[in-house]
C-alpha positions in Angstrom: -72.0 -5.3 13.7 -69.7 -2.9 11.9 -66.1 -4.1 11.6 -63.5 -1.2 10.9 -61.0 -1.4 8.3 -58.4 0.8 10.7 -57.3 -1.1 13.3 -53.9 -0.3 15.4 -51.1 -2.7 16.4 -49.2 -2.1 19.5 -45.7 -1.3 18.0 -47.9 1.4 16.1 -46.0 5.1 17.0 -48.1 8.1 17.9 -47.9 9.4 14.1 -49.3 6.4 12.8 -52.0 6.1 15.4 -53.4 9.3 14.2 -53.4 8.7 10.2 -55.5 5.6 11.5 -58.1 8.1 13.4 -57.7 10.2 10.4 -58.6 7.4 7.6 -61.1 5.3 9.9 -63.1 8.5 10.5 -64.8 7.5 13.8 -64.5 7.6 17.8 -62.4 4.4 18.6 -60.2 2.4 17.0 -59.0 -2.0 18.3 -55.1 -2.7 19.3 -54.6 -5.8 17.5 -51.7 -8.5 17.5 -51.0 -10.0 14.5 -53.4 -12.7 14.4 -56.5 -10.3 15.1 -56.8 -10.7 18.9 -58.2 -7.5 20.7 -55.9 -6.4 23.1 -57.6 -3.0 23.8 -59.0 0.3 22.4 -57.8 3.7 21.5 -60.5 6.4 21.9 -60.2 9.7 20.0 -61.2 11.3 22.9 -58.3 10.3 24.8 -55.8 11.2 22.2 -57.3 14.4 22.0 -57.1 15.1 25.4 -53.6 13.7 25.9 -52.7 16.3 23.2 -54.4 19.2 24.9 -52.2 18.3 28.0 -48.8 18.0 26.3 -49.4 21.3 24.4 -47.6 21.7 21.0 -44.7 18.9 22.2 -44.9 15.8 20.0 -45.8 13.2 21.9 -43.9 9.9 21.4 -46.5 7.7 23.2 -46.7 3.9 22.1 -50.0 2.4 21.6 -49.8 0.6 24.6 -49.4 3.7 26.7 -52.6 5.1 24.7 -54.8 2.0 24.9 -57.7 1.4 27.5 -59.5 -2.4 28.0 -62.7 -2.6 27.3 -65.1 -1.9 29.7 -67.6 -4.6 28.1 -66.8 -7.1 25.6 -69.8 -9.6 23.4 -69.3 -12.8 21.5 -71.3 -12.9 18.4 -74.1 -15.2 19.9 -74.4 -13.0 22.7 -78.5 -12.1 23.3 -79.6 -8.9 21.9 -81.5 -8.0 25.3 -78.2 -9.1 27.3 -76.3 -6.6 24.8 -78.7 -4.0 25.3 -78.8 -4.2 29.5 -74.8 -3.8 29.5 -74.4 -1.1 27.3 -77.4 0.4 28.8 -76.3 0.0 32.3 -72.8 1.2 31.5 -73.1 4.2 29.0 -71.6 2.9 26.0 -72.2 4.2 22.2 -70.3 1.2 21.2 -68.2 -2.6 21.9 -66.4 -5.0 20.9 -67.4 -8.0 19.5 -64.7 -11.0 19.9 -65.3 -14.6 19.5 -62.4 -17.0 20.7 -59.9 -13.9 21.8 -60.4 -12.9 17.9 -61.4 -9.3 17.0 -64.9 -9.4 15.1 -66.0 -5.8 15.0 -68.2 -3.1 17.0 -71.6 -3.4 18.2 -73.4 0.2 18.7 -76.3 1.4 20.1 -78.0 2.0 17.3 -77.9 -1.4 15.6 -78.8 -2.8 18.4 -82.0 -0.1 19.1 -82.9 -1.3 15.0 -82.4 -5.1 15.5 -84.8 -4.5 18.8 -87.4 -3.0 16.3 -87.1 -5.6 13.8 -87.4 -8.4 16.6 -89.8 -6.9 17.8 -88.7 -7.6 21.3 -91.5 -8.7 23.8 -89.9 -6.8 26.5 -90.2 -2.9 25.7 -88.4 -2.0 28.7 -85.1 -1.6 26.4 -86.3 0.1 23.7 -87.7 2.7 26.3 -84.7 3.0 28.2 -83.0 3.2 25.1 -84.5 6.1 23.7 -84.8 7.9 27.7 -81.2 7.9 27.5 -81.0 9.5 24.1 -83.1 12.6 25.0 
């Protein structure tokens, strides 16, 4: 589980939610409240197409306007096979890990493809699922 050190906060403005993307250097970034709770996400994605739309206008978009929910969500003793079925089922690089409403970190793909190696899980269906989907 990777946990970022850029997160965003929902009175965040537009400017600020982009030197985030720019110093966390990856796809998504959590909207926090003050005591760490995951409110939602901001994928880069979305920001860039958001931009693409507006043109050169600056766009004066709260965080809140910019966020998305999760489509999945895992608690830290959530089963590795149970991990790897949502995100399998549901298309997902990456998701949240949050344990009593509190904002742990991200759980990819690919940790989850090496801790089914080092497990050695009995069930090799998600491994080769996993790497169908990869090709």
């Amino acid at each position: 589980m990777r946990r970022p050190g850029c997160f965003l906060e929902l009175d965040f403005a537009f400017d600020e939610v982009i030197d985030q993307f720019k110093v966390a250097n990856g796809p998504v970034l959590p909207v926090l409240t003050n005591v760490s709770e995951l409110v939602g996400l901001v994928r880069l994605t979305d920001l860039i197409l958001l931009m693409e739309r507006q043109g050169h206008l600056r766009l004066i978009a709260p965080v809140n306007d910019l966020m998305r929910r999760p489509d999945v969500f895992f608690r830290s003793n959530t089963p590795a096979t149970r991990a790897c079925d949502a995100m399998i089922e549901k298309g997902l690089e990456y998701a949240p890990v949050v344990d009593n409403r509190v904002f742990k970190g991200f759980l990819t793909r690919h940790e989850l493809f090496e801790a089914a190696i080092i497990d050695n899980l009995s069930n090799t269906k998600y491994i080769s699922e996993w790497r169908s989907n990869l090709d």
